[in-house]
C-alpha positions as CSV (number, residue, x, y, z in Angstrom):
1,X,-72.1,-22.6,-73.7
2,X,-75.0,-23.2,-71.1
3,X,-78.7,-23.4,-71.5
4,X,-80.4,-20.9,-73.9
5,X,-83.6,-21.3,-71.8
6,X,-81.9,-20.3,-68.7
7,X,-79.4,-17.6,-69.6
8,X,-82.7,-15.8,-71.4
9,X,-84.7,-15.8,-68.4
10,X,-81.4,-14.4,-66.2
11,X,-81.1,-12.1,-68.0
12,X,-85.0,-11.2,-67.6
13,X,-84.4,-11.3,-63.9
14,X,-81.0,-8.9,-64.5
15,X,-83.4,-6.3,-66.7
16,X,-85.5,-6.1,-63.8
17,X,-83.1,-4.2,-61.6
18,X,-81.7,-2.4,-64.8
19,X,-85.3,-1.1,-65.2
20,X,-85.7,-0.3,-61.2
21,X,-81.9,1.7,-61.0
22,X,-82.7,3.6,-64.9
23,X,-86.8,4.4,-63.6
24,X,-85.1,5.9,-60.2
25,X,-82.6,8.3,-62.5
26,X,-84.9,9.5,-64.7
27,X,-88.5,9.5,-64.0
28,X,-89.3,13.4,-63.0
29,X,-89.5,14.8,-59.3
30,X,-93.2,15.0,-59.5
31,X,-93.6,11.5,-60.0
32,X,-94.3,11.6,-63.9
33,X,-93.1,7.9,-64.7
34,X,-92.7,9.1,-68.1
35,X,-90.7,12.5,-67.3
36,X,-87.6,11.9,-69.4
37,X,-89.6,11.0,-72.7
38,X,-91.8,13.6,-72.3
39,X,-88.9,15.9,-72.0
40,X,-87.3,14.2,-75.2
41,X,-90.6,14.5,-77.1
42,X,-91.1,18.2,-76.4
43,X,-87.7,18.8,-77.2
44,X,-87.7,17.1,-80.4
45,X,-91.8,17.0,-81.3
46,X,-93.2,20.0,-79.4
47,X,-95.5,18.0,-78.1
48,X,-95.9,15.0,-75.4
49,X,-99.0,12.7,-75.7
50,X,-98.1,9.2,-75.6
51,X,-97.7,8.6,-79.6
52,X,-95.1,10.9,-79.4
53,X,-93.5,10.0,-76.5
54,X,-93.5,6.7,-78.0
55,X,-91.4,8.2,-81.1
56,X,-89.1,9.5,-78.6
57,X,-88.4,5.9,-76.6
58,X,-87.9,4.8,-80.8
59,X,-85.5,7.6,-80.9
60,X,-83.3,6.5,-77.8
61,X,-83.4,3.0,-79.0
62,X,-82.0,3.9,-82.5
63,X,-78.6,5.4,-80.6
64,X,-78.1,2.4,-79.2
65,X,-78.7,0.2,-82.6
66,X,-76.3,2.9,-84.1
67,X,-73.8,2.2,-81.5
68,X,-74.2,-1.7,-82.5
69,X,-73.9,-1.2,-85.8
70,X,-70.5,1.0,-85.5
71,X,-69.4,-1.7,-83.2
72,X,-70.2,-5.2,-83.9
73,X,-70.4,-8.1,-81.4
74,X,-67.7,-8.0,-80.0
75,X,-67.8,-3.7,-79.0
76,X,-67.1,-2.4,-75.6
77,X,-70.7,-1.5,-74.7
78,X,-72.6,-3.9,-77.0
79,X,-73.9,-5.4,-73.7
80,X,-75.6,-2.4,-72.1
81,X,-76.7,-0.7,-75.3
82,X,-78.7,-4.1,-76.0
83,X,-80.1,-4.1,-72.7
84,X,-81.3,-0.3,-72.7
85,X,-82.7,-1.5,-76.1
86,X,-85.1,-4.5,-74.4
87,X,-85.8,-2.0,-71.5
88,X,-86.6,0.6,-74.0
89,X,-89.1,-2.1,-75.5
90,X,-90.8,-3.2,-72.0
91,X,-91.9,0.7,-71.7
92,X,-92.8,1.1,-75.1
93,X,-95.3,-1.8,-74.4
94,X,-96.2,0.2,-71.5
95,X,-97.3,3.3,-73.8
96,X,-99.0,1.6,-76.3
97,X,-101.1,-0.2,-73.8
98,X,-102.0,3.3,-72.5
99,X,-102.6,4.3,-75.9
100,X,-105.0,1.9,-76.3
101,X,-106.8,3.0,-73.0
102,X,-106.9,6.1,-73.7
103,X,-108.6,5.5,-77.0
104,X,-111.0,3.3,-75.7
105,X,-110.1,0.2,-76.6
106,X,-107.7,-1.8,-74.2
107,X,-106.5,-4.9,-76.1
């Protein structure tokens, strides 16, 4: 079965360049880093400060625990949907450190 240790931190390697190919698709042509869940939070929200947009990264993570719940272990895409999931996670750490700035108080 291999090492638990070292498969987990593979696969940290792995969501590195997941992150890096994802970023490039969707992050806006100005630059905004956070383009596609601004987009999604206007959309769904009307508005786009970070609690929201933080909603809206909840949001995109739910279709893919959906899509594991439909499926089980052993679905097509179960692989993929989990990693968009810890990706999703890494950014949401992201906004809620920003969240935190912005209110003044970075811990």
């Amino acid at each position: 079965m291999g090492n638990f240790s070292d498969f987990v931190i593979e696969q940290f390697g792995r969501l590195q360049n997941k992150f890096r190919q994802k970023h490039t698709q969707y992050k806006g042509s100005d630059a905004d880093e956070l383009a596609n869940f601004r987009a999604g939070a206007l959309l769904k929200y009307g508005k786009a400060d970070m609690s929201h947009m933080y909603e809206t990264a909840k949001d995109y993570c739910r279709k893919h625990v959906a899509y594991i719940e439909m499926h089980g272990i052993d679905g097509k895409t179960v692989e993929d949907s989990l990693e968009d999931i810890a990706v999703y996670a890494m950014i949401m750490l992201y906004m809620r450190k920003c969240s935190k700035q912005d209110a003044g108080n970075d811990q």
